[in-house]
N, C-alpha and C positions, 0 to 999 in steps of 0.2 A: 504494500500500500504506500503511497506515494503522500509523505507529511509535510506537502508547501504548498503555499497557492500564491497567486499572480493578483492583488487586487488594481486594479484601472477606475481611480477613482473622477467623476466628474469629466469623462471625455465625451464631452457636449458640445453641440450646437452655437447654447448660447455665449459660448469662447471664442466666436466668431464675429460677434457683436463689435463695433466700431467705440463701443461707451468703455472698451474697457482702456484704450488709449494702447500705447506702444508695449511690446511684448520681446521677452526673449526666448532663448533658445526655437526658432522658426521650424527646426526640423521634429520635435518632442514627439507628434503623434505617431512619424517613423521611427523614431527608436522603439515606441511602445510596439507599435506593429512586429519590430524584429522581436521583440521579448516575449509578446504573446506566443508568436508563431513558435519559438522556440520552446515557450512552456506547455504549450498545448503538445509538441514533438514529443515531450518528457514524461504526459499523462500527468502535468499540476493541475490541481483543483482551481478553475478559473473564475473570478467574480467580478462582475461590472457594481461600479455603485453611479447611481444618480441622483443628483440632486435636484428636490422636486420642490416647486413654489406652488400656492395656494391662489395666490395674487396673481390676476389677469396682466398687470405692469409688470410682471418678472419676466425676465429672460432665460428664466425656468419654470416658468409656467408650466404644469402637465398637459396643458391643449395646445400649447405654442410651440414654433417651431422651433425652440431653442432646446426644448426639454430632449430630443434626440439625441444620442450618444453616434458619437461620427464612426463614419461606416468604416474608415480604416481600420478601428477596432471594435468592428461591429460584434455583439454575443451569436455564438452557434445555437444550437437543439443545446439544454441539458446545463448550460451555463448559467449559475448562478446572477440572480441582478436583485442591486439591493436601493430600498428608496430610502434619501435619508433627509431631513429637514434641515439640518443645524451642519454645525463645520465637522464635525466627525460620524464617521461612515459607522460606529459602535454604541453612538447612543440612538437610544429609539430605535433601534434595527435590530435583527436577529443577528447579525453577524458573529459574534464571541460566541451565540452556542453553536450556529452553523460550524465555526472552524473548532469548536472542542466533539461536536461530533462528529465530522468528517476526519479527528482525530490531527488537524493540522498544528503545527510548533515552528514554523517558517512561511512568514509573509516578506514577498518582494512588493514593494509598492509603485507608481505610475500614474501619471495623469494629472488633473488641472485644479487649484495652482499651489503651486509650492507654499506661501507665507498661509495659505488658509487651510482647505481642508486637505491635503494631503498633509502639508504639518501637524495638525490638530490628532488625523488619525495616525499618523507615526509615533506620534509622541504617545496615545492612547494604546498601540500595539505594543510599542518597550515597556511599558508602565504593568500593563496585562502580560508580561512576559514570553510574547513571541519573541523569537530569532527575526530580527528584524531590517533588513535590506532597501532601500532608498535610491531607485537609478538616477542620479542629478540629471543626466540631458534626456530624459524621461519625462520629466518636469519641466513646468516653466510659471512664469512670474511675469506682473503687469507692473507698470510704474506704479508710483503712488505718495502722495503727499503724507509727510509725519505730522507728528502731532504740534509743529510749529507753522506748520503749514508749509514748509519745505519739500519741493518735492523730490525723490529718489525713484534711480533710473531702475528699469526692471530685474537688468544684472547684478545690480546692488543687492536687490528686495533678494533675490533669489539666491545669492550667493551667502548672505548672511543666515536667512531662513534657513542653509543647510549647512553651515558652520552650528548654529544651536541645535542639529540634531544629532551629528555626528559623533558616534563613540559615545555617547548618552542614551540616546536610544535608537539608534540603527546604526547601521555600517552605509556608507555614501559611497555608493561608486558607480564609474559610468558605464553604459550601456553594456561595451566591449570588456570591460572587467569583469563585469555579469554574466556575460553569455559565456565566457570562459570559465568559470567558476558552474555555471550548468552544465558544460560539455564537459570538464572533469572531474565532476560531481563532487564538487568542496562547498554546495552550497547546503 
């Protein structure tokens, strides 16, 4: 039986939206595509999470056309998808029994955006004590003004955002370090 799984958090639609201003890392939905293809090679437990809005003004709206998870990493037959309200994919959701009775101890993480909910549920996976894995150009980050009203460019957001994960609660590495560590099974 196979004790890791792939979570693809928020690869949505509405991250195509023009409100969210400048973005890094351009190629992110491709490296996930390589990691999935490769996880699913391995027979890992795959799970989409989407984040689902209530509010007809959201760009996750569940009727709207943001609320779609993009087809480069679109789910199969048989793949788990999880709907989540808030910045982590473990509260409000079934996820933590899903992976304690699919028997899962290793989650690689992926998908949209690094400072919110992919952080939020990384830090929630180290804390619940998964083996816990982080691909950086897997991720990616939007600019965004601090709390002085400064704004910080997306590399910034996202290069920090995964300096406070690092060796605290996952392991950060990129895509090619990963697929390597799956092809010789040191993950």
């Amino acid at each position: 039986m196979i004790d890791k799984a792939l979570l693809l958090i928020d690869v949505q639609q509405a991250f195509n939206d023009p409100k969210w201003g400048p973005r890094n890392n351009p190629t992110a939905e491709e490296k996930m595509q390589q990691i999935l293809t490769e996880c699913r090679k391995n027979h890992w437990t795959i799970i989409h999470v989407q984040h689902v809005s209530q509010s007809p003004d959201s760009v996750f709206y569940e009727q709207g056309t943001g609320f779609a998870i993009k087809e480069i990493v679109a789910p199969q037959t048989g793949e788990k998808i999880i709907h989540k309200q808030v910045n982590s994919a473990f509260i409000g959701t079934d996820l933590n029994d899903y992976l304690n009775e699919q028997k899962i101890n290793t989650l690689a993480i992926v998908g949209l955006t690094t400072p919110h909910c992919v952080s939020t549920t990384t830090r929630m996976s180290g804390n619940l004590g998964y083996r816990t894995y982080l691909i950086a150009d897997a991720t990616a980050a939007f600019g965004m003004n601090d709390h002085h009203g400064n704004f910080i460019d997306a590399q910034t957001i996202h290069h920090y955002s995964l300096a406070t994960l690092h060796e605290e609660f996952a392991t950060v590495l990129d895509t090619n370090h990963f697929l390597q560590k799956i092809q010789n099974a040191t993950v």
